[in-house]
Structure formats: C-alpha cells, structure tokens
N, C-alpha and C positions, 0 to 999 in steps of 0.2 A: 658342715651344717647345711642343711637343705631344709628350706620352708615346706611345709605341706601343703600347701594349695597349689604350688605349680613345680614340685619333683626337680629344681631344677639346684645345681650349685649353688652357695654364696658366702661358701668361706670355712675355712677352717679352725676349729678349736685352739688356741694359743694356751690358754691359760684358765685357772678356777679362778675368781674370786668369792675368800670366804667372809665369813662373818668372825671376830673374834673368838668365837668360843667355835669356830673349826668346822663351821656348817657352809656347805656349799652355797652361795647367792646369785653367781651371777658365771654367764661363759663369755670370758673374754676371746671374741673372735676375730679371727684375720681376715679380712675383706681381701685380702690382697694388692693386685697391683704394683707393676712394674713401675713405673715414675711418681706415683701418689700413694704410696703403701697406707693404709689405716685400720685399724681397730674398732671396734664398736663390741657394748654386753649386751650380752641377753640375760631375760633372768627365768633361772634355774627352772622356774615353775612351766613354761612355755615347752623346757624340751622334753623329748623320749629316744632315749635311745633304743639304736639296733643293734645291737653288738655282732650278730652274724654279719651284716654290710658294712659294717665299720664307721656308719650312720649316724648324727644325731639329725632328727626331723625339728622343728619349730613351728610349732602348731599358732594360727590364727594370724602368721604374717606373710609377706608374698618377697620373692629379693627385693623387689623396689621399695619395700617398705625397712626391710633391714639396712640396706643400701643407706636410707635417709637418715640412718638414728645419728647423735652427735657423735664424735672423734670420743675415744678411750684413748688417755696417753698412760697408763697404767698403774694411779693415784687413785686407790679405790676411796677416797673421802670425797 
C-alpha cells in the first residue's frame, strides 16, 4: 500500500474485510514493524489498484496519516 501524495511505502495488504453478503469494505493492512507489529483498515473506496506494480495507491492520505489510524486486531464488528 502506498499513499498517493508522497509514492512512499506503508504497508502491506494482510487481508479483505467483507461485508456479510461478500462485498469487499475495508483492506486490512500491515504497518509492519519488527518490535511493534500492527494493523490498521482502509476502506475499500480510497484504493486503486495497479496490478502491473503490484501496487495498491491510497488516494487522499499521506503515511503519517495512515500511520495514525487505530490498531485492527482483526474483529471486524
């Protein structure tokens, strides 16, 4: 996952979360990190993929703003 406003890393796809009836809502992402590992979603509507770079972009946030979102421990209620 890579924000579009600064091209830069901030984590990798882990997981979809869907909605009951099987629609995509939200990308459970890995922030990473070796001694603090975490999680945080996005939701669905923000991304685009690139399939040729193996990209998804995150349109209208910067890492430090993904960076901030709360902890996903992977209880999509």
């Amino acid at each position: 996952v890579r924000p579009s406003d600064d091209d830069e890393k901030a984590g990798k796809v882990n997981d979809l979360v869907c909605t009951s009836d099987g629609r995509i809502r939200y990308l459970d992402v890995d922030l990473g990190g070796f001694f603090n590992p975490r999680n945080v979603v996005l939701p669905i509507g923000a991304a685009q993929v690139d399939r040729a770079n193996d990209v998804v972009w995150i349109t209208g946030m910067t890492k430090e703003q993904i960076k901030a979102l709360p902890d996903y421990d992977g209880d999509p209620t």
